[in-house]
C-alpha positions, -999 to +999 in steps of 0.1 A: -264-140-754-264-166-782-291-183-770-322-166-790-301-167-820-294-202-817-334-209-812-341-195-840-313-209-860-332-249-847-364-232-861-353-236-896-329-266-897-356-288-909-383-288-935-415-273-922-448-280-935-474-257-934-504-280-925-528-276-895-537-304-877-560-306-846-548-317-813-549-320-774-521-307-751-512-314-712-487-292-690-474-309-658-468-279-642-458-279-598-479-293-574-489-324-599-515-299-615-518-304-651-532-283-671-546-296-701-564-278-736-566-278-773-555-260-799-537-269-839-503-270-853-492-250-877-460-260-893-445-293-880-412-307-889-395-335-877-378-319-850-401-294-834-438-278-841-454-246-836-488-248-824-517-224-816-536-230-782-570-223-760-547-214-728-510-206-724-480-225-721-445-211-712-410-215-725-393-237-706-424-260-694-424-296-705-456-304-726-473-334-741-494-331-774-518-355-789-519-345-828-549-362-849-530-378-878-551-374-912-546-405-925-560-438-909-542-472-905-553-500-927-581-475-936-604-479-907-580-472-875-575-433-865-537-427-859-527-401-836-495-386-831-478-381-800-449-355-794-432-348-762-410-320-758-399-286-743-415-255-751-384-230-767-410-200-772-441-189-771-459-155-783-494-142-796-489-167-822-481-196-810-460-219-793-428-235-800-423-272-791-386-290-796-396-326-800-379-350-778-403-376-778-424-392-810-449-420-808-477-431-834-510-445-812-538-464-823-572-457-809-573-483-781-541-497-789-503-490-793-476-489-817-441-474-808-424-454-837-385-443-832-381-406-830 
């Protein structure tokens, strides 16, 4: 009964910022069939983002994005952000990820940031 009260209590706990960033997204979803698209955040915070996509996802389902970071490593490398999480909602527009998982890659290589 409490539970879509207390969703939308997590949606506001943190600072959101109201940037849009593009990104990749893959759905392990039964079978081993992963379903994979793109789409752009909307209004991260450190502890979940909503996100607009090509193709569905549903609450519940266990997702991986692949966010292009703006801003480039020692000016030359491309960053890109990794978030792994749950999805807590989804509707016409957008989903709702809880981030469980945060990681900063490297184009080619790997750097491991504490979520």
């Amino acid at each position: 009964m409490g539970g879509l009260r207390d969703e939308r209590a997590f949606q506001h706990r943190r600072k959101r910022y109201e940037i849009e960033l593009p990104l990749r997204f893959w759905v392990r979803r039964a079978k081993g069939l992963t379903v994979q698209g793109i789409g752009k955040t909307c209004n991260p915070s450190s502890s979940g983002v909503l996100f607009e996509t090509d193709r569905p996802v549903v609450p519940g389902e266990l997702v991986k994005l692949a966010v292009e970071w703006p801003a480039l490593l020692d000016g030359v490398h491309q960053m890109i952000l990794i978030l792994e999480g749950r999805i807590i909602r989804s509707e016409f527009r957008g989903s709702a990820l809880r981030i469980a998982v945060t990681e900063f890659r490297i184009r080619g290589r790997q750097a491991r940031e504490d979520s």
